[in-house]
C-alpha positions in Angstrom: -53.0 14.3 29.3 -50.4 11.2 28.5 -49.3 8.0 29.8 -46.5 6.2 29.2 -47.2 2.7 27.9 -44.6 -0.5 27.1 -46.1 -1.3 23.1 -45.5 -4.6 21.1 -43.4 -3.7 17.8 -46.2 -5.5 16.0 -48.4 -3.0 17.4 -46.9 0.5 16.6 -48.2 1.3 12.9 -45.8 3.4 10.8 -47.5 6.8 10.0 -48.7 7.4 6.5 -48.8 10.7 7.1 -45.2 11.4 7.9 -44.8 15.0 7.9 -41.3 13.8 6.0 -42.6 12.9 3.3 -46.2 13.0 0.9 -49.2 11.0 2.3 -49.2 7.7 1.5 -51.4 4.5 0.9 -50.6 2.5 3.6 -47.5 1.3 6.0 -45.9 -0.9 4.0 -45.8 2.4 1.6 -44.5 4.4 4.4 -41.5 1.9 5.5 -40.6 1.2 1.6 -40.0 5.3 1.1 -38.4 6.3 4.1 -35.9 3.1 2.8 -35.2 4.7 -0.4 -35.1 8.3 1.1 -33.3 7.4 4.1 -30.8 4.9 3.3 -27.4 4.7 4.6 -29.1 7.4 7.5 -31.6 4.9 8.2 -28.7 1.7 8.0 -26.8 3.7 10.6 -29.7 4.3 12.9 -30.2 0.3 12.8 -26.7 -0.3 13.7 -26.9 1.9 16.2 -29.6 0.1 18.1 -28.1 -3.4 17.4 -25.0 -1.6 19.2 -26.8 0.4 22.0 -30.5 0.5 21.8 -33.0 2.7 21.6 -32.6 6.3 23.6 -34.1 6.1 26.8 -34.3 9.8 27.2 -36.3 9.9 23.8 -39.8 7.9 23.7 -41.6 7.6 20.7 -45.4 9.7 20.8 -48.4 7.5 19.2 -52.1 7.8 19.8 -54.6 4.7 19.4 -55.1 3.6 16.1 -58.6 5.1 14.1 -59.9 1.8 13.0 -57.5 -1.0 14.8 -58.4 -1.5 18.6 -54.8 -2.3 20.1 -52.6 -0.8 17.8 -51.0 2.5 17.7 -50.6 5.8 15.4 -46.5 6.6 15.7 -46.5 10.3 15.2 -42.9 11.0 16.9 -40.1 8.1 16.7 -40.8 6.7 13.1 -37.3 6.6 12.0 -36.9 4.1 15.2 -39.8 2.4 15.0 -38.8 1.8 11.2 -35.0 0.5 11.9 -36.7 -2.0 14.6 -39.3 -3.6 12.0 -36.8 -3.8 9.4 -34.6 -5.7 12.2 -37.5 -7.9 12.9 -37.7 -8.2 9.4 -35.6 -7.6 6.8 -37.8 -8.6 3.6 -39.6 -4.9 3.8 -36.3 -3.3 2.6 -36.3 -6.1 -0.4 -37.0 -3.2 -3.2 -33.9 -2.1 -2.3 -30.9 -4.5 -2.5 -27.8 -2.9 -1.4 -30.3 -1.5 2.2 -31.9 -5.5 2.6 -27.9 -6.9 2.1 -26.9 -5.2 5.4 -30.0 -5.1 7.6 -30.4 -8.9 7.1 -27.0 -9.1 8.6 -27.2 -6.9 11.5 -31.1 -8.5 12.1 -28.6 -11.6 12.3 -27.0 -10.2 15.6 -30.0 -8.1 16.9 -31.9 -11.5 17.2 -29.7 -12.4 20.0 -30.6 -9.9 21.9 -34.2 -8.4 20.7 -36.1 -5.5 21.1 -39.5 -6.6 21.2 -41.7 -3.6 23.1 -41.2 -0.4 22.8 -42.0 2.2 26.0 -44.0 4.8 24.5 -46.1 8.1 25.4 -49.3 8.2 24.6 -51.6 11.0 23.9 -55.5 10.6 23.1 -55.4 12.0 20.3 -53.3 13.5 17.6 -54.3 17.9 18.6 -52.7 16.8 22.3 -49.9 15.2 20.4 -49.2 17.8 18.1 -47.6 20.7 20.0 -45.1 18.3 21.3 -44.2 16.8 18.1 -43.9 20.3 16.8 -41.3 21.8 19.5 -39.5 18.6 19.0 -38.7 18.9 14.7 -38.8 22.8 14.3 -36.0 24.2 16.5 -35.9 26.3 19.7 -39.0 28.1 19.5 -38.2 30.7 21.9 -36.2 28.8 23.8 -38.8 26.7 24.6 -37.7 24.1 22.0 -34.4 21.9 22.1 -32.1 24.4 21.9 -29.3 22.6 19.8 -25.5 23.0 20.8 -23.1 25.0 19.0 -19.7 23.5 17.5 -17.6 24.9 20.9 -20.3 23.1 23.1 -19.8 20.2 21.4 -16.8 20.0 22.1 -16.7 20.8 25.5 -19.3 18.0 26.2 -17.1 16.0 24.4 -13.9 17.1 26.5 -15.8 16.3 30.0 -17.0 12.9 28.1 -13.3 12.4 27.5 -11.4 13.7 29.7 -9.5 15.4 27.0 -9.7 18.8 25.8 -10.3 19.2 21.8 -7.3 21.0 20.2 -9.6 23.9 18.8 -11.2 24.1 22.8 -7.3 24.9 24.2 -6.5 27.4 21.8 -9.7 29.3 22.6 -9.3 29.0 26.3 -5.8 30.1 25.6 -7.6 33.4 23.7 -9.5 33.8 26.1 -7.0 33.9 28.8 -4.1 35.7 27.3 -3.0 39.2 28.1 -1.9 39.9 24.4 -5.3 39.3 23.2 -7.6 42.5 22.5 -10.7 42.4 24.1 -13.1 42.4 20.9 -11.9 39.4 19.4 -12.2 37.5 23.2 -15.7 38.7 23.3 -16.4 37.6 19.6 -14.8 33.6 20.4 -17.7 32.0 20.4 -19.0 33.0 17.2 -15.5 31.3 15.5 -16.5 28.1 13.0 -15.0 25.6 15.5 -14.3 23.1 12.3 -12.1 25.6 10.4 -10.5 26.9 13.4 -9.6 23.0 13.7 -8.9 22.2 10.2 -6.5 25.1 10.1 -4.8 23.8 13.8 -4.0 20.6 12.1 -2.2 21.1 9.5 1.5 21.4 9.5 2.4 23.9 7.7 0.1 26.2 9.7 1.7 24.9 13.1 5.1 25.6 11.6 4.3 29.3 10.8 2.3 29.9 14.4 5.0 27.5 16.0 3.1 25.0 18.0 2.7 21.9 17.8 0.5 19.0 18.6 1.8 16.7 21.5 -0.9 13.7 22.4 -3.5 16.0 21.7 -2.4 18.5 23.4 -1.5 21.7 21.9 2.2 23.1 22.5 4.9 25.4 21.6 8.3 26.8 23.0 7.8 30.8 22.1 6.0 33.3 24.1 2.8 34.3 25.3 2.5 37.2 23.6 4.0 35.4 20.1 2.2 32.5 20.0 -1.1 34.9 20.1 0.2 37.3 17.3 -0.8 34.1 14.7 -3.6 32.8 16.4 -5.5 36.4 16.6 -4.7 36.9 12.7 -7.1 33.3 12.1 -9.4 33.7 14.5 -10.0 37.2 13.5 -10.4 36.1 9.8 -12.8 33.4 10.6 -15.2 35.9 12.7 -15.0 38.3 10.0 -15.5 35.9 7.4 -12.9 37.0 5.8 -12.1 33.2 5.4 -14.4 30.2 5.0 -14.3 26.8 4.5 -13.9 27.0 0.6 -11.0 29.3 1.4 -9.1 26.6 3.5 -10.2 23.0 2.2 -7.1 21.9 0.7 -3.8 21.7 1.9 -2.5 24.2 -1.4 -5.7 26.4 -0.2 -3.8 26.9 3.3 -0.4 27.3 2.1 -2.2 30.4 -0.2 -4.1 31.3 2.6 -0.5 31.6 5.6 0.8 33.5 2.8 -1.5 36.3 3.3 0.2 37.0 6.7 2.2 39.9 7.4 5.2 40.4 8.7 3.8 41.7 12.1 1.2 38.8 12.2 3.8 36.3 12.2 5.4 34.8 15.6 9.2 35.4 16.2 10.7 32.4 17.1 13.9 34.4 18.4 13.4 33.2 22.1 12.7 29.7 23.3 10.8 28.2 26.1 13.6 25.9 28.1 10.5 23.3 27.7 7.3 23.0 26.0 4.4 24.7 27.1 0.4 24.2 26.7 -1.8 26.7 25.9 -4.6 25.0 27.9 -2.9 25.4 30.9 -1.1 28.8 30.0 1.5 27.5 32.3 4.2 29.2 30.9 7.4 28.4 31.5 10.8 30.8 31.6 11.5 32.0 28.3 14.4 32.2 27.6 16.5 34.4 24.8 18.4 33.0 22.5 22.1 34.0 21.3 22.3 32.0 18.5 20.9 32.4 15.0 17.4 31.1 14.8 17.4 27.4 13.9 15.5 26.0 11.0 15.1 22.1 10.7 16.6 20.3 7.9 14.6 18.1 8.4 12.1 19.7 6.1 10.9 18.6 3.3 11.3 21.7 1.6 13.3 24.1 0.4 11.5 26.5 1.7 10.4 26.3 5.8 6.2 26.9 6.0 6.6 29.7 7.8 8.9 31.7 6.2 6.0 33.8 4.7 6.9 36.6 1.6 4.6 39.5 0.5 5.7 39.0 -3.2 3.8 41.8 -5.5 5.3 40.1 -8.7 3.2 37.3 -10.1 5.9 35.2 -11.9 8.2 35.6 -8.6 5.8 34.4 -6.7 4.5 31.3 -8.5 8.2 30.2 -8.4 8.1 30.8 -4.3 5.7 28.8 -4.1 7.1 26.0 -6.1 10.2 26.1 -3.9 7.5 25.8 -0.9 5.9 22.6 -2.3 8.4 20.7 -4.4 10.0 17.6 -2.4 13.6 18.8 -2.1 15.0 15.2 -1.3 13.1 13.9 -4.3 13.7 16.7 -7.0 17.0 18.2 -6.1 18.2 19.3 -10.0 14.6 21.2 -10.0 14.9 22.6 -6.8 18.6 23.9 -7.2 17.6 25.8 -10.9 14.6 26.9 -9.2 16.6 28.2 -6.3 19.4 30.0 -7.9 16.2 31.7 -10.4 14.7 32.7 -7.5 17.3 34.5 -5.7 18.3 36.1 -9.1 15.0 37.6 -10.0 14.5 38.6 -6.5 17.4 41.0 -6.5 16.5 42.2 -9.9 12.8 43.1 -8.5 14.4 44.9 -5.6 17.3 46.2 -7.7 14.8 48.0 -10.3 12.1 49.3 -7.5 15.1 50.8 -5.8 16.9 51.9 -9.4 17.3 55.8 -7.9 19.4 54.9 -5.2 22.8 55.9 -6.0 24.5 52.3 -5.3 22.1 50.2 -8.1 23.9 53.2 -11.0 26.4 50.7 -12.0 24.1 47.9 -11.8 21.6 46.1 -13.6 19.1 43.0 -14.5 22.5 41.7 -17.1 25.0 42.5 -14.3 26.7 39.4 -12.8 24.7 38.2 -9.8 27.8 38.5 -7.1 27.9 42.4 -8.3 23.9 42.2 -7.8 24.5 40.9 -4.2 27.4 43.3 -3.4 25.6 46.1 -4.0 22.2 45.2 -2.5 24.2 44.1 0.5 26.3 47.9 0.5 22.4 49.3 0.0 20.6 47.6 3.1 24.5 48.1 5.3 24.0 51.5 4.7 20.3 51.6 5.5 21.0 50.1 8.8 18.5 47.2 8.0 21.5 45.2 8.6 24.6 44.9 10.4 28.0 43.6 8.5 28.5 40.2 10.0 24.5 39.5 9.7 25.1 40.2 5.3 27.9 37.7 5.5 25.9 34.6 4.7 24.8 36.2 1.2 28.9 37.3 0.4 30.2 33.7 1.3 27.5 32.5 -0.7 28.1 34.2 -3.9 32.1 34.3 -3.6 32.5 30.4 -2.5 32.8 28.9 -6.1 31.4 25.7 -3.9 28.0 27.2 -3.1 24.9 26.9 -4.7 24.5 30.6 -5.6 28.0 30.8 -7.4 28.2 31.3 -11.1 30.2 28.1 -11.6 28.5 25.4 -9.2 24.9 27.1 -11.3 26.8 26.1 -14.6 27.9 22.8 -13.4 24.2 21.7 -12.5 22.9 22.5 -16.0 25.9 21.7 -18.2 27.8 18.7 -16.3 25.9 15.7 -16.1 28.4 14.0 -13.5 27.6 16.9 -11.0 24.7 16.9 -8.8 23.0 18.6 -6.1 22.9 17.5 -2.4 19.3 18.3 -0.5 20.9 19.3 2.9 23.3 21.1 0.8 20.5 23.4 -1.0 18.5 23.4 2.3 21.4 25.0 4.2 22.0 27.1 1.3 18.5 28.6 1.8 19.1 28.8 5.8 22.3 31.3 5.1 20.3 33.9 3.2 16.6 33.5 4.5 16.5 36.6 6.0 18.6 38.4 3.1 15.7 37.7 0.9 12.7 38.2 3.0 13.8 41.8 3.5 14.0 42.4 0.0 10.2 41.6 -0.2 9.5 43.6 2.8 
């Protein structure tokens, strides 16, 4: 049996018994180590109740004191009871300076509006006590314990709290909604790590390659249904697997190594546009509509490189230069970025030139021919294939006949050799634009 009982602070004796921690002497023992263990948790539990209070849904379990008629044995709630002392008074966190600093302040403002009894439950004795303390510290117990809330559930407490859905909440309802996704990975959602999921949401260079975007919290993009899915099934099935974890993603270099990993057929095509932004909490998706034009990419980039133009590069030394050209500041290091570039491109074609060295057009070719030859004859190669049509190869011609362009042997010499000639950002950035897909399909 228990009743509930309103208990003067000065009453409710710390327990020296603390499951917490070793047995010690005496209550002044018992506040002065959960100080030192505690410390900035214990702080923020005494801000806390300067802010709010104590929990009213959470009432500390005591039992009458062995030896002292009137006061109580805390056995549950000693963290609380021990903020509310140290409120009342400070000079018991005194062995530790930085912890008695900042509770003698915030006992400044409690005073003004004290906490001076506590409503309590109490038990006779500490074996009636016991099995509640017990379900309360060591989990669900069956289900018969506090069964604690997942990441997801969380969130969606949060959302209802809010009135705002958490970005990693609308992409899984999206998931979970949406036709293009297969039916193991819905049925596996809620195992994903909500924070990664989030982590990876958030970061631009990922929302550039899945192309969203985040709107007011709200989570958005212009491409289709079944697009928009292809890159979010890719993560989310990493994360269930495990294929990814936190480590793997931390950083913002760790994510750019990781939306490299994508393949081609993972990656949304960004060929058709919504007329307007859509959410994927909604899934009210508006008319797509296709596009005529050649796909758009921003100069407004900071790179020469867009995020999510993603290469399978099998050549280490290739590939640590592509991924220079995806992190250097183009604006800021324009002479690095335009050698970098024209390297690039060159060693590109030789890579592709030498795996496809049978082939009778690369005979009269090789790693010392000049690159417009290179380009000519890569160009014939894929026309041929039917990977592309003429007028689509044209950007890669103009680029390497234009004595103008970044890719021509004479504007190359003039950056390194004349010190009065200089490259222009935009004009690098567009250079990239004109041959993006040129290159990618040389690394296909």
């Amino acid at each position: 049996m228990s009743t509930h009982k309103r208990i003067s602070i000065s009453n409710l004796v710390v327990n020296i018994e603390n499951p917490r921690y070793e047995m010690v002497g005496s209550q002044h023992e018992a506040i002065a180590l959960m100080v030192k263990e505690q410390k900035s948790k214990l702080l923020n539990l005494c801000s806390d109740v300067v802010n709010y209070g104590l929990n009213p849904s959470e009432m500390p379990i005591v039992i009458p004191h062995e030896k002292d008629k009137g006061q109580y044995n805390v056995l549950e709630g000693n963290r609380r009871i021990v903020a509310l002392k140290l409120l009342h008074n400070p000079d018991l966190a005194k062995d530790s300076i930085q912890i008695y600093k900042k509770v003698k302040d915030l006992s400044a403002i409690f005073r003004k509006n004290t906490i001076n009894e506590v409503e309590c439950v109490v038990f006779a004795t500490s074996l009636d006590a016991n099995r509640w303390v017990k379900l309360k510290h060591t989990g669900e117990n069956d289900r018969i314990g506090v069964v604690k809330w997942d990441a997801q559930q969380t969130a969606r407490f949060d959302e209802r709290m809010s009135g705002k859905s958490p970005v990693v909440l609308q992409a899984i309802d999206f998931l979970k909604k949406s036709k293009a996704v297969p039916a193991e990975i819905k049925s596996n959602l809620k195992s994903i790590p909500s924070t990664n999921l989030d982590r990876l949401l958030r970061d631009r260079g990922v929302q550039e390659l899945l192309g969203i975007n985040i709107e007011d919290g709200r989570l958005q993009t212009r491409i289709p249904e079944e697009e928009v899915a292809k890159g979010l099934i890719k993560i989310v099935d990493d994360l269930i697997q495990s294929r990814i974890k936190v480590k793997d993603i931390y950083t913002k270099a760790d994510r750019e190594k990781y939306i490299e990993s994508f393949k081609q057929g993972e990656i949304p095509q960004k060929d058709t546009k919504a007329k307007a932004p859509w959410e994927l909490a909604s899934h009210n998706v508006v008319q797509i509509v296709a596009s005529t034009r050649k796909k758009e990419i921003s100069l407004d980039r900071r790179t020469l490189i867009p995020k999510d133009c993603v290469l399978q590069i099998t050549d280490s030394r290739i590939n640590k230069i592509y991924r220079e050209l995806k992190a250097i500041l183009c604006d800021d290091y324009e002479n690095a970025v335009a050698v970098l570039f024209r390297v690039f491109v060159e060693l590109s074609l030789d890579h592709f030139i030498e795996k496809n060295s049978k082939e009778s057009e690369f005979s009269k070719v090789n790693i010392d021919s000049e690159l417009k030859a290179k380009v000519t004859t890569t160009a014939d190669y894929l026309q041929r294939k039917g990977i592309f049509k003429k007028h689509e190869l044209k950007g890669i011609r103009v680029a390497v006949s234009n004595q103008n362009n970044v890719l021509s042997i004479e504007t190359f010499n003039a950056y390194v050799h004349n010190r009065h000639f200089s490259p222009v950002s935009k004009d690098l950035k567009t250079g990239w634009d004109n041959i993006q897909l040129f290159i990618q399909k040389l690394w296909e």
